[in-house]
C-alpha positions as CSV (number, residue, x, y, z in Angstrom):
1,X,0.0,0.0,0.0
2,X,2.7,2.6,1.1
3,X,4.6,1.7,-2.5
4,X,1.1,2.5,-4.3
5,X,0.8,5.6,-2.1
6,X,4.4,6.6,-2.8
7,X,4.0,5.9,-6.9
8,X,0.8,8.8,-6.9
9,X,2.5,10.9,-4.9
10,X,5.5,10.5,-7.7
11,X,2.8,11.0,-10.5
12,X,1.4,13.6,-9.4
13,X,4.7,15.6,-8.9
14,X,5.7,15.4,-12.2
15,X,2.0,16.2,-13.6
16,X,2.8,19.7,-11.8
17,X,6.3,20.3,-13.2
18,X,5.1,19.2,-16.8
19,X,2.4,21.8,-16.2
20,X,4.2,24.7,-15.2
21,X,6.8,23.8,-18.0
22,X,4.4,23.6,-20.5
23,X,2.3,27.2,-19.2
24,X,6.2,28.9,-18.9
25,X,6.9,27.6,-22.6
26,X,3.1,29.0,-22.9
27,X,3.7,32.5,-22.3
28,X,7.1,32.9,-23.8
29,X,6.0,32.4,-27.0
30,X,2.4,33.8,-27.3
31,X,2.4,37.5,-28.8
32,X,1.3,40.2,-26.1
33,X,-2.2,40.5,-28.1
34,X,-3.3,37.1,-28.0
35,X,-3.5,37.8,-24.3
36,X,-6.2,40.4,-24.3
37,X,-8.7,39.1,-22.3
38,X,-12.3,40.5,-23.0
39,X,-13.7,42.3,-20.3
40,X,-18.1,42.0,-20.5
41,X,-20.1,40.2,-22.7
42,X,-21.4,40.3,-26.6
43,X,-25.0,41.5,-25.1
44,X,-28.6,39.4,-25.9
45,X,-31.3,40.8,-28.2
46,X,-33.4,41.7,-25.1
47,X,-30.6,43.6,-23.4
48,X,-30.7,45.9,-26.8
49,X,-32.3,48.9,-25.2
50,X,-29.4,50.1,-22.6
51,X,-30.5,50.7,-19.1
52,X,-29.8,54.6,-18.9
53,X,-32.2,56.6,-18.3
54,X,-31.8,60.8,-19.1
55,X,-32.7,63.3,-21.5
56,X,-32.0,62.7,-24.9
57,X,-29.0,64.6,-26.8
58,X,-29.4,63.0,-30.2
59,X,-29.8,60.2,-32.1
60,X,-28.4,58.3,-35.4
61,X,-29.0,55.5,-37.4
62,X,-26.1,52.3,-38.7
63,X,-27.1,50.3,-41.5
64,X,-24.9,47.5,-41.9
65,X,-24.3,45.2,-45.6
66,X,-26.8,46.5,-47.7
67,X,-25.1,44.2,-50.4
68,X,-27.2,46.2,-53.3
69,X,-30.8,44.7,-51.7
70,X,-32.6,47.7,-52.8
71,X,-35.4,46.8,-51.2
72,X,-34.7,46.1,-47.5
73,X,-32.4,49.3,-47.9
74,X,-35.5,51.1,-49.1
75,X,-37.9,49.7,-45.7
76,X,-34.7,51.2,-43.5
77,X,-34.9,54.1,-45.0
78,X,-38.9,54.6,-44.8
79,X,-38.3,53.6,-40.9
80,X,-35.4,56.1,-40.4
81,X,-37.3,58.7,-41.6
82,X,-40.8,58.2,-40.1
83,X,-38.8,57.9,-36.7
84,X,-37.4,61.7,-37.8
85,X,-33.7,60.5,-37.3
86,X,-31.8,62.6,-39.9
87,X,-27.9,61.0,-39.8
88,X,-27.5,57.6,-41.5
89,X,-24.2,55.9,-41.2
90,X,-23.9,53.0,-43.8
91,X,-20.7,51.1,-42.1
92,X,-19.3,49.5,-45.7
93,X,-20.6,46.3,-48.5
94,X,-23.0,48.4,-50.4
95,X,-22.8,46.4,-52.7
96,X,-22.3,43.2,-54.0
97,X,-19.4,43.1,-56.2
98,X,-18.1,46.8,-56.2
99,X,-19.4,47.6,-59.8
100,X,-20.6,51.1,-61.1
101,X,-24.2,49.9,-62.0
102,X,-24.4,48.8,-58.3
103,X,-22.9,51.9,-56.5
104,X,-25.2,53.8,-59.3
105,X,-28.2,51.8,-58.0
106,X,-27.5,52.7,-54.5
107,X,-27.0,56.0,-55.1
108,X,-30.1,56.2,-56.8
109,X,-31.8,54.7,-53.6
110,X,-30.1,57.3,-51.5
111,X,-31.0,60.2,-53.2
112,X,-34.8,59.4,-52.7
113,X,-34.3,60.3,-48.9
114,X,-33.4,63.6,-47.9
115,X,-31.0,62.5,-45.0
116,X,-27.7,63.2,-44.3
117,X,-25.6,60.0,-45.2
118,X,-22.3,58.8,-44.0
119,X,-20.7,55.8,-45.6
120,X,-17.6,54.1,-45.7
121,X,-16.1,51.0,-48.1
122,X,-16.5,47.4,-47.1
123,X,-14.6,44.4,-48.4
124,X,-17.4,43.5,-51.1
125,X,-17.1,47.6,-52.6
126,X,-13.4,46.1,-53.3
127,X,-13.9,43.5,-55.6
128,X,-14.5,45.1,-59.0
129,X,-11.1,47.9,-57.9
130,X,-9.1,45.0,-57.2
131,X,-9.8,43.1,-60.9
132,X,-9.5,46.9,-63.0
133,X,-7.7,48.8,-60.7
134,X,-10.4,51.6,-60.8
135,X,-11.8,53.5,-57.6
136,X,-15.6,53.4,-58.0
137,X,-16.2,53.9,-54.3
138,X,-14.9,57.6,-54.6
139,X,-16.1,58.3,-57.6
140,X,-19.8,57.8,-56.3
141,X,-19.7,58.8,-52.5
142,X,-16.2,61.0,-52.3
143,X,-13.4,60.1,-49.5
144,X,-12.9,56.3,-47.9
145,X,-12.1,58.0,-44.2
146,X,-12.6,61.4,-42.9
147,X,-13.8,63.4,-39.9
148,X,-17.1,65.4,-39.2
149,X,-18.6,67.1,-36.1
150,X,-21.9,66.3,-35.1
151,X,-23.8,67.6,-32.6
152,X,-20.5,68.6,-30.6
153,X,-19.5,64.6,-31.4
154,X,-16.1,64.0,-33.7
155,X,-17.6,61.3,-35.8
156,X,-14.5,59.4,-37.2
157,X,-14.9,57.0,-40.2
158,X,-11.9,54.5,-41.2
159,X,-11.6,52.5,-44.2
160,X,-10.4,48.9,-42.8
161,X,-12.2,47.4,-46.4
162,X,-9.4,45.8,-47.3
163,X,-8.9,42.2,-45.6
164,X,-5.4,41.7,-46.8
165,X,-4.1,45.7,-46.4
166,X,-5.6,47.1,-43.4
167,X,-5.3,50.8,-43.4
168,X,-2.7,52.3,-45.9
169,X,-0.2,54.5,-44.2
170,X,-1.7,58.0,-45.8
171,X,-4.5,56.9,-43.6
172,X,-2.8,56.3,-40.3
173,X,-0.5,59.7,-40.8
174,X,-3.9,61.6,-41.1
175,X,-4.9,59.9,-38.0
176,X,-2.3,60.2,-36.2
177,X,-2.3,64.1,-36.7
178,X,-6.0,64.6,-36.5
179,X,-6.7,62.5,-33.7
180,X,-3.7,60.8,-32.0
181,X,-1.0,64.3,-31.7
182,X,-4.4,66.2,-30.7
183,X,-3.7,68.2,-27.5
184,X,-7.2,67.2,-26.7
185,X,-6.6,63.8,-26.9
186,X,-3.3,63.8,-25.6
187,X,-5.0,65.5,-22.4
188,X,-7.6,63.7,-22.3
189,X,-10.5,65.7,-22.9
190,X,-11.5,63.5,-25.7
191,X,-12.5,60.6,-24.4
192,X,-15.9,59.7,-24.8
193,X,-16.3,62.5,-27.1
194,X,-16.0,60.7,-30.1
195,X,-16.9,58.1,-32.2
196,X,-15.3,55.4,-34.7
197,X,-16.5,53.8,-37.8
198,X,-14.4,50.9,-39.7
199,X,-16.6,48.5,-41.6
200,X,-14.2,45.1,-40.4
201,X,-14.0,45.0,-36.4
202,X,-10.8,45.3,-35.0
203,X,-11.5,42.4,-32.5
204,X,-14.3,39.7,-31.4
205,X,-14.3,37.6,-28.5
206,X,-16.1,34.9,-30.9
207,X,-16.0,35.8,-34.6
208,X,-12.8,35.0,-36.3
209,X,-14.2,37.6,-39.0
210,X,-12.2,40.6,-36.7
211,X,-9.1,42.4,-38.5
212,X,-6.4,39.9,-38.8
213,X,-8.6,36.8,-40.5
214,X,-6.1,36.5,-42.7
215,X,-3.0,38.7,-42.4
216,X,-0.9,38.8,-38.8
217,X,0.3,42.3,-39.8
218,X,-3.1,43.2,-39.8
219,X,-4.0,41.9,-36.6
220,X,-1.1,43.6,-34.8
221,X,-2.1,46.9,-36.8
222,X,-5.2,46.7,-35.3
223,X,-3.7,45.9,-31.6
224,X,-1.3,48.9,-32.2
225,X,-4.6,51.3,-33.3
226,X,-6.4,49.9,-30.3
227,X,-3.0,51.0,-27.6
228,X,-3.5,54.2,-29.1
229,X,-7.0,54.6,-28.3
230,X,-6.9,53.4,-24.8
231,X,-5.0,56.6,-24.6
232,X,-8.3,58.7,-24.5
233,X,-10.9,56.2,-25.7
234,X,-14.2,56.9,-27.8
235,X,-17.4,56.5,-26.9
236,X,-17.4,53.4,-28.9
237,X,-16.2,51.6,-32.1
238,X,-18.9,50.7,-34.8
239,X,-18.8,48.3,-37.3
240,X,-20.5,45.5,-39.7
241,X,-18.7,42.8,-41.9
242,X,-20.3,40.0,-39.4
243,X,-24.0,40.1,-40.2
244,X,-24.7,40.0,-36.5
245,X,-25.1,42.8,-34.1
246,X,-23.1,42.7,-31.1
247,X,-22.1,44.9,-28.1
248,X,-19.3,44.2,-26.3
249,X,-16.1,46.1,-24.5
250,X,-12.7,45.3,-25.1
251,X,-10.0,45.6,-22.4
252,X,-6.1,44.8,-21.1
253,X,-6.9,44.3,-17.2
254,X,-5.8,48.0,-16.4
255,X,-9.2,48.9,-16.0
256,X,-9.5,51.0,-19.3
257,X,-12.4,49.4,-21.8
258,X,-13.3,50.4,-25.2
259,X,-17.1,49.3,-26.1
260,X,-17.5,48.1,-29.6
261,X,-20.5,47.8,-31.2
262,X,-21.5,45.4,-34.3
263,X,-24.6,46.4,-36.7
264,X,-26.4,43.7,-37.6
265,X,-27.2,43.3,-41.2
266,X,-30.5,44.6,-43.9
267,X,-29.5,41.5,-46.0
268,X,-32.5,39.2,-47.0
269,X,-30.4,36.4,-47.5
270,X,-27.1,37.0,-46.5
271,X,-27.5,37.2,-42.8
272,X,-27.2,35.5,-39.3
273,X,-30.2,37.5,-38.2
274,X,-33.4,38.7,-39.6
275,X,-32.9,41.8,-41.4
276,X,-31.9,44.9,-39.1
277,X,-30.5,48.3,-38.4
278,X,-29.4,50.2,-35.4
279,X,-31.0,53.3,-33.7
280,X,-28.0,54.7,-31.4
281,X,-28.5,57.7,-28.6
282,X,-26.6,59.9,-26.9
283,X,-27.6,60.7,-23.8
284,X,-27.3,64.2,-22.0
285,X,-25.1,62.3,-19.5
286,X,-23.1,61.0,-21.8
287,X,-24.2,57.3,-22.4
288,X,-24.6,55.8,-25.5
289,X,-28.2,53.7,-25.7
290,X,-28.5,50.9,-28.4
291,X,-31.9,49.9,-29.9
292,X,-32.4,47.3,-32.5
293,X,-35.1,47.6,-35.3
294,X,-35.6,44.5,-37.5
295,X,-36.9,45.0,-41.1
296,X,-39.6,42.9,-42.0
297,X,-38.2,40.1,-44.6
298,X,-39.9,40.3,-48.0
299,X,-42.5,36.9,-48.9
């Protein structure tokens, strides 16, 4: 009995040092990123409507992967309107394949509503440019990213579209000096008083889909953006590519979050959901509410 005894005690002795090896060997070799440890939770459908309460400051609508289905776009649109909402961010794909006649056709759509639209490029607005080499996103809807002020809000809108690239250098030197060298973001006195727009998320705690699916450069551009922004962090960080909404902060255990938001998709087809948009609100206090508003699906 005592030799039995003595052999689990042996076992179990060199279980532990093959362990702690094997963790040691562990975190040697993992990259700093891959230990980001999400802090919260990708919130439920029936936590959509925030629990602030407050006067209302403004509100704004995201529309995410239109992918050219005119109709559903054109049911958002009729809802955005009748709700008296008059800023419409479009968070990239709006369109299938990247072609004129598509951009023309959305266009089209978006000129039947007198709203004040924001839109950046997604990955699918990048399929035509990358076979001919031709820009068609500009030449229908102007810049890829810029700044505007809304409603004393810096609204900031990236272009991530590109899966394989990430954001070109021209783009992160114009960041860098709008935002990043800003004396009020170096001091501070930004945080929470703005908000970001790239159409790819920088991270997910779930969805491989996140900058970096399938480029490491990419991935660590996005951890070195996200550093920055911990500096003085936004309100939040929109986005679509992943035909889901979600809501969910991202932090590095020093107590500092960022909360990034996912819009859910107006896709018939082409979606994890049923058909949706976002209704977002600013609080007087500050907060930022989330509402959900799902589209009827066509029979």
């Amino acid at each position: 009995m005592k030799k039995i005894k003595s052999f689990r005690i042996l076992i179990f002795f060199l279980f532990i040092c093959l362990s702690g090896f094997f963790i040691f060997r562990f975190i040697t070799v993992v990259k700093p990123f891959q230990f980001f440890i999400p802090t919260g939770t990708i919130l439920s459908p029936q936590s959509k409507n925030s629990l602030h309460t407050g006067g209302v400051k403004f509100s704004f609508a995201i529309i995410g992967d239109p992918e050219n289905q005119l109709d559903n776009l054109q049911k958002a649109l009729e809802k955005i309107k009748a709700m008296e909402l008059e800023s419409v961010v479009i968070v990239g794909d709006l369109t299938s394949t990247g072609t004129s006649k598509e951009f023309k056709a959305i266009e089209k759509k978006l000129d039947d509503f007198e709203l004040d639209f924001y839109l950046i490029p997604g990955n699918h607005d990048l399929w035509y440019e990358r076979e001919q080499g031709v820009d068609v996103f500009s030449q229908y809807f102007g810049q890829r990213y810029y700044a505007e002020e809304i409603n004393d809000y810096q609204f900031i809108f990236l272009d991530n579209a590109d899966e394989w690239q990430g954001f070109e250098d021209k783009q992160l030197s114009w960041l860098e000096h709008y935002l990043f060298l800003s004396k009020d973001f170096m001091s501070g006195k930004m945080e929470g008083k703005y908000l970001v727009f790239t159409h790819i998320p920088f991270w997910h705690p779930e969805n491989k889909k996140a900058m970096g699916e399938y480029s490491q450069a990419m991935k660590d551009q996005a951890y070195e953006m996200l550093q920055k922004f911990y500096q003085s962090p936004p309100l939040a960080i929109f986005s679509g590519h992943l035909h889901k909404t979600g809501d969910y902060n991202y932090g590095c255990g020093n107590g500092q979050q960022i909360r990034m938001i996912n819009a859910g998709s107006i896709h018939e087809i082409r979606n994890l959901q049923l058909p949706r948009f976002l209704q977002m609100t600013i609080l007087t206090g500050g907060q930022l509410q989330v509402e959900e508003l799902e589209i009827s699906k066509s029979r």
